[in-house]
DOROVO-571552 format. One record per atom (N, C-alpha, C, O, CB): residue in one letter; chain; z, y, x. Coordinates in steps of 0.1 Angstrom, whole numbers, padded with zeros to 4 digits, m for minus. Glycine has a CB too. Example, Ala and Ser with C-alpha at 12.3 -4.5 7.8 and 13.67 -1.06 7.14 Angstrom:
BEGIN
[a, A, [0078, m0057, 0132]]
[a, A, [0078, m0045, 0123]]
[a, A, [0078, m0033, 0132]]
[a, A, [0085, m0033, 0142]]
[a, A, [0090, m0045, 0113]]
[s, A, [0071, m0022, 0128]]
[s, A, [0071, m0011, 0137]]
[s, A, [0079, 0000, 0129]]
[s, A, [0080, 0011, 0134]]
[s, A, [0057, m0006, 0141]]
***
This chain:
BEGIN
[x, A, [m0014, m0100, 0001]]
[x, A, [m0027, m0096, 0007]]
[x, A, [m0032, m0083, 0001]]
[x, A, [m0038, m0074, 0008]]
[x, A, [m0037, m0107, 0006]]
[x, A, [m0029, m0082, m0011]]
[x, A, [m0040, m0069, m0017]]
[x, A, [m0028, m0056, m0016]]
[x, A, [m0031, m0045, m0018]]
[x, A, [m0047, m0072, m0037]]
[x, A, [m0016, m0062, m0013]]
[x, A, [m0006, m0048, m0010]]
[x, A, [m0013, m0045, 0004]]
[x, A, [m0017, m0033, 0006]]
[x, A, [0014, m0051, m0008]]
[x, A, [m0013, m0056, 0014]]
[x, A, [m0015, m0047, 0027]]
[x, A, [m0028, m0039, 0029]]
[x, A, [m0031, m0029, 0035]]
[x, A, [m0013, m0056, 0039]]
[x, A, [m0036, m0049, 0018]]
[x, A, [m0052, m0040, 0019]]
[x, A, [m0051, m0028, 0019]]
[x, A, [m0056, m0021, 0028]]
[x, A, [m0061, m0042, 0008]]
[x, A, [m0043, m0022, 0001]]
[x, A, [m0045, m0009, m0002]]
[x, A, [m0035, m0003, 0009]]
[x, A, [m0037, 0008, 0013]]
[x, A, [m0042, m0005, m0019]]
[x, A, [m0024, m0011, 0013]]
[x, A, [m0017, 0003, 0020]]
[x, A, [m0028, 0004, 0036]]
[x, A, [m0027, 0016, 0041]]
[x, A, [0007, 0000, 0026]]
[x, A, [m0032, 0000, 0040]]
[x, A, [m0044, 0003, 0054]]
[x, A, [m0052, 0008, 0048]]
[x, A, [m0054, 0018, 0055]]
[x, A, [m0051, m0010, 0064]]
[x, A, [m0060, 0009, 0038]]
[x, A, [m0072, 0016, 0029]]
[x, A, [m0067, 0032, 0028]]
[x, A, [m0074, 0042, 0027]]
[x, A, [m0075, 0008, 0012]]
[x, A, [m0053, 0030, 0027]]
[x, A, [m0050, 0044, 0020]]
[x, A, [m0042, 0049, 0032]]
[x, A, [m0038, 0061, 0032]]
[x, A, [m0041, 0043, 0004]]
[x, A, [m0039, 0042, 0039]]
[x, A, [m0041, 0049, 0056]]
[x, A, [m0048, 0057, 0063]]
[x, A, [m0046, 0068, 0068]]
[x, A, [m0043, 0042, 0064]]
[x, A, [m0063, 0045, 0063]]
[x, A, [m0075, 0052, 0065]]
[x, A, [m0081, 0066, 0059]]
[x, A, [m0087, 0075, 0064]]
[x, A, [m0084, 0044, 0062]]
[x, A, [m0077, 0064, 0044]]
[x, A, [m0081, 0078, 0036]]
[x, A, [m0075, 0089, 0043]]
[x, A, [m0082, 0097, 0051]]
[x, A, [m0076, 0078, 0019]]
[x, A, [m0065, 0089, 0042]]
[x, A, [m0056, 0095, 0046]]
[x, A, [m0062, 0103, 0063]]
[x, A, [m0064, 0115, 0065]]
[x, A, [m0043, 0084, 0046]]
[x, A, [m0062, 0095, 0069]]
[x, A, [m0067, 0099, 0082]]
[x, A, [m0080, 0102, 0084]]
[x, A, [m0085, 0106, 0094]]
[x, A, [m0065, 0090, 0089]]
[x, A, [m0087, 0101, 0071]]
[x, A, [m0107, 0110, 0074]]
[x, A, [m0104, 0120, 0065]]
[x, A, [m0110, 0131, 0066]]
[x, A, [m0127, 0098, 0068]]
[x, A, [m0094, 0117, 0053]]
[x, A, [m0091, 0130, 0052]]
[x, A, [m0085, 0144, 0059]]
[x, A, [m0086, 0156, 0058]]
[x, A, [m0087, 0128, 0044]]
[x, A, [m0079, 0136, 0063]]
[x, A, [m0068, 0151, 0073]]
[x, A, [m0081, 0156, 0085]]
[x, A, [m0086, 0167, 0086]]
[x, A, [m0048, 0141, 0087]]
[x, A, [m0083, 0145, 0092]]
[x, A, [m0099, 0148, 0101]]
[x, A, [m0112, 0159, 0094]]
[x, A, [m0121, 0164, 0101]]
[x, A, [m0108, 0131, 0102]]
[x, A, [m0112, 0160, 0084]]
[x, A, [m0122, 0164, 0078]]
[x, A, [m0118, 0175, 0069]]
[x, A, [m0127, 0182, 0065]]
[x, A, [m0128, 0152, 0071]]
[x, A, [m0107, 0179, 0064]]
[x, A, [m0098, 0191, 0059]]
[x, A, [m0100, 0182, 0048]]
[x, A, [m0093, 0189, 0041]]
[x, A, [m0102, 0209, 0059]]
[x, A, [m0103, 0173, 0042]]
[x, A, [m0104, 0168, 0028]]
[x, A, [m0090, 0171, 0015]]
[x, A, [m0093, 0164, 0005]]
[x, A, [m0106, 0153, 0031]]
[x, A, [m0083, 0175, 0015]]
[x, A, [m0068, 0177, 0006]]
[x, A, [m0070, 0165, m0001]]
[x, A, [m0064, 0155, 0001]]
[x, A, [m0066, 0192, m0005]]
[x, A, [m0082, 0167, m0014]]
[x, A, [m0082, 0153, m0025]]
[x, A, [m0082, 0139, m0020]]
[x, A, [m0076, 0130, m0025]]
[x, A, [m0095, 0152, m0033]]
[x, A, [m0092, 0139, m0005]]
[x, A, [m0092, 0126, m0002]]
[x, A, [m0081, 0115, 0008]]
[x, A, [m0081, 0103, 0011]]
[x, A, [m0103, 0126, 0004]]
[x, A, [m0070, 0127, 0011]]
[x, A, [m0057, 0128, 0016]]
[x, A, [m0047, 0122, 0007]]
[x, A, [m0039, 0113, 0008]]
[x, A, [m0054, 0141, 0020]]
[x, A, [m0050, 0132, m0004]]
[x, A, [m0038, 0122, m0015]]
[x, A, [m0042, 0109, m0022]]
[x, A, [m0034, 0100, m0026]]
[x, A, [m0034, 0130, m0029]]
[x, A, [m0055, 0109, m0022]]
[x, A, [m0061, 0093, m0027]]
[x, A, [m0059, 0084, m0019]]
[x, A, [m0059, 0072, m0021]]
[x, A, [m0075, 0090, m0030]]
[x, A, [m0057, 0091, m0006]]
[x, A, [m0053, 0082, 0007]]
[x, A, [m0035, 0074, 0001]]
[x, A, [m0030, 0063, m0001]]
[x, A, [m0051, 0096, 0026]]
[x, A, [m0030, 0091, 0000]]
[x, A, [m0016, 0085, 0006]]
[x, A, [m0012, 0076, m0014]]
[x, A, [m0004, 0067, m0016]]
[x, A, [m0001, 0103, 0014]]
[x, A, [m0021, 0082, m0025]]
[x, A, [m0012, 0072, m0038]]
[x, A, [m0017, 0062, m0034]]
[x, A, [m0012, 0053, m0040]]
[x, A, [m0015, 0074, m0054]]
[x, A, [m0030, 0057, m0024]]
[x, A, [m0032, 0042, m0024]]
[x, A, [m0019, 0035, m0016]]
[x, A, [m0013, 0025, m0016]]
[x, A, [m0048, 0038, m0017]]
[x, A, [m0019, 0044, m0009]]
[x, A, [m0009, 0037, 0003]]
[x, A, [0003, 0036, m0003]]
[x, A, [0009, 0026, 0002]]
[x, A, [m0006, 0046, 0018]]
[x, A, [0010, 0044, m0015]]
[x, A, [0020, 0039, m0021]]
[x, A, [0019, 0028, m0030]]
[x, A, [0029, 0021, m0034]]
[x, A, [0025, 0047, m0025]]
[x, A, [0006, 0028, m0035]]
[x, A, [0002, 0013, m0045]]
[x, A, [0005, 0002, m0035]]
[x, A, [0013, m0007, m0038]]
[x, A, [m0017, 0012, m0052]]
[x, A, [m0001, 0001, m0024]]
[x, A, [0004, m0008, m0015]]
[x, A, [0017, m0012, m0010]]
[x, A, [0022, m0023, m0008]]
[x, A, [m0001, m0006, m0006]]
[x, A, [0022, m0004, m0008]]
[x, A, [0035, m0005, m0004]]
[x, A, [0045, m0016, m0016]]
[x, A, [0052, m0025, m0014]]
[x, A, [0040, 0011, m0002]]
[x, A, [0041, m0008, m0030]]
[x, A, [0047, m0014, m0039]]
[x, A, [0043, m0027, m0043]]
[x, A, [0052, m0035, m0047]]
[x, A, [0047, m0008, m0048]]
[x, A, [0030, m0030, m0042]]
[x, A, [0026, m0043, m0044]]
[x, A, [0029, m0054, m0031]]
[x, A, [0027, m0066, m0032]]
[x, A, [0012, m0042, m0047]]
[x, A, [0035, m0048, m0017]]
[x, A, [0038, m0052, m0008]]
[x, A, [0053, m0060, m0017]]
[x, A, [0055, m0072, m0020]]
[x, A, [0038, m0041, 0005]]
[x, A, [0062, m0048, m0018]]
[x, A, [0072, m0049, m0021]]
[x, A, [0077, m0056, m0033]]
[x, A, [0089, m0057, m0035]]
[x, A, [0075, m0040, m0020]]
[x, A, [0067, m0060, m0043]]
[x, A, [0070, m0067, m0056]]
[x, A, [0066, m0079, m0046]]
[x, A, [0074, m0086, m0041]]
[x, A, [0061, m0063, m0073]]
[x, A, [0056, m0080, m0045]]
[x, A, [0055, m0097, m0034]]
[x, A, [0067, m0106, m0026]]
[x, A, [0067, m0118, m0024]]
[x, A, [0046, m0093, m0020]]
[x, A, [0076, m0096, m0022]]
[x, A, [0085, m0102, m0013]]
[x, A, [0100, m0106, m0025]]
[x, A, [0107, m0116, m0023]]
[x, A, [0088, m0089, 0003]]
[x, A, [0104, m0097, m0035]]
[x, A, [0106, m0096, m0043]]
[x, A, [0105, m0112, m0054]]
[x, A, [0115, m0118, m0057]]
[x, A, [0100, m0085, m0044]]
[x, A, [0093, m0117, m0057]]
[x, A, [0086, m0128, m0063]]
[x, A, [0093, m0137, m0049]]
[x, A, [0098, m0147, m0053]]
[x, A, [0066, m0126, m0066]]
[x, A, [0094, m0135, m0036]]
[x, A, [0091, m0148, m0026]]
[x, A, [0107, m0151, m0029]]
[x, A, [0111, m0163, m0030]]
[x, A, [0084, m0144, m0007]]
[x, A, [0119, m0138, m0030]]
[x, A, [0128, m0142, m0028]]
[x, A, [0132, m0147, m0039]]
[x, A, [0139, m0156, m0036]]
[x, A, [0134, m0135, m0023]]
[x, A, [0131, m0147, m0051]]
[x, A, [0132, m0154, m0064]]
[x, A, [0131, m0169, m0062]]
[x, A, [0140, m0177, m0063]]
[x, A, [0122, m0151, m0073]]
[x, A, [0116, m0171, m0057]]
[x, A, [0113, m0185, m0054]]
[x, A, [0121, m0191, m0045]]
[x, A, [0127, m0202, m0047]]
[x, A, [0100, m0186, m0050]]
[x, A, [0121, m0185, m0036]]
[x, A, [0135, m0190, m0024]]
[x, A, [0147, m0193, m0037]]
[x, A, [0150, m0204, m0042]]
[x, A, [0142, m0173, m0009]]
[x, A, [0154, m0180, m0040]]
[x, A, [0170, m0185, m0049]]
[x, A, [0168, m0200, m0055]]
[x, A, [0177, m0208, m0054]]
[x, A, [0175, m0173, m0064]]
[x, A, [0156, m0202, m0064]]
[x, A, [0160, m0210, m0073]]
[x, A, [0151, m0226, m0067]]
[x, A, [0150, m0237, m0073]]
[x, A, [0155, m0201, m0088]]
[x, A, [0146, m0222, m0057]]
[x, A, [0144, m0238, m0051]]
[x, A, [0155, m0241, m0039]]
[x, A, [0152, m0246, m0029]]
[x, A, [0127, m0241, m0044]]
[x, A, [0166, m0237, m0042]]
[x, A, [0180, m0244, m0030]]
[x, A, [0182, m0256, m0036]]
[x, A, [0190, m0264, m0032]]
[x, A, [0198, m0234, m0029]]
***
């Protein structure tokens, strides 16, 4: 849940930044959106573990 938060949060940045000429609030957009992504991706990561070792 809190990967997909920050990557849509840092979507949004992203997008009132570009709307608004903002540069700083564009990249706080897009490093949130990569904190998301990664925390998306350590999540699924953790699920497949749990899958291997409960067969």
């Amino acid at each position: 849940m809190k990967g997909a938060a920050n990557d849509a949060m840092g979507n949004a940045k992203q997008g009132v930044g570009k709307a608004v000429g903002n540069d700083r609030l564009r990249a706080q957009g897009k490093a949130q959106e990569v904190k998301g992504e990664s925390q998306k991706a350590m999540g699924r990561a953790k699920d497949a573990i749990k899958d291997a070792t409960n067969l």
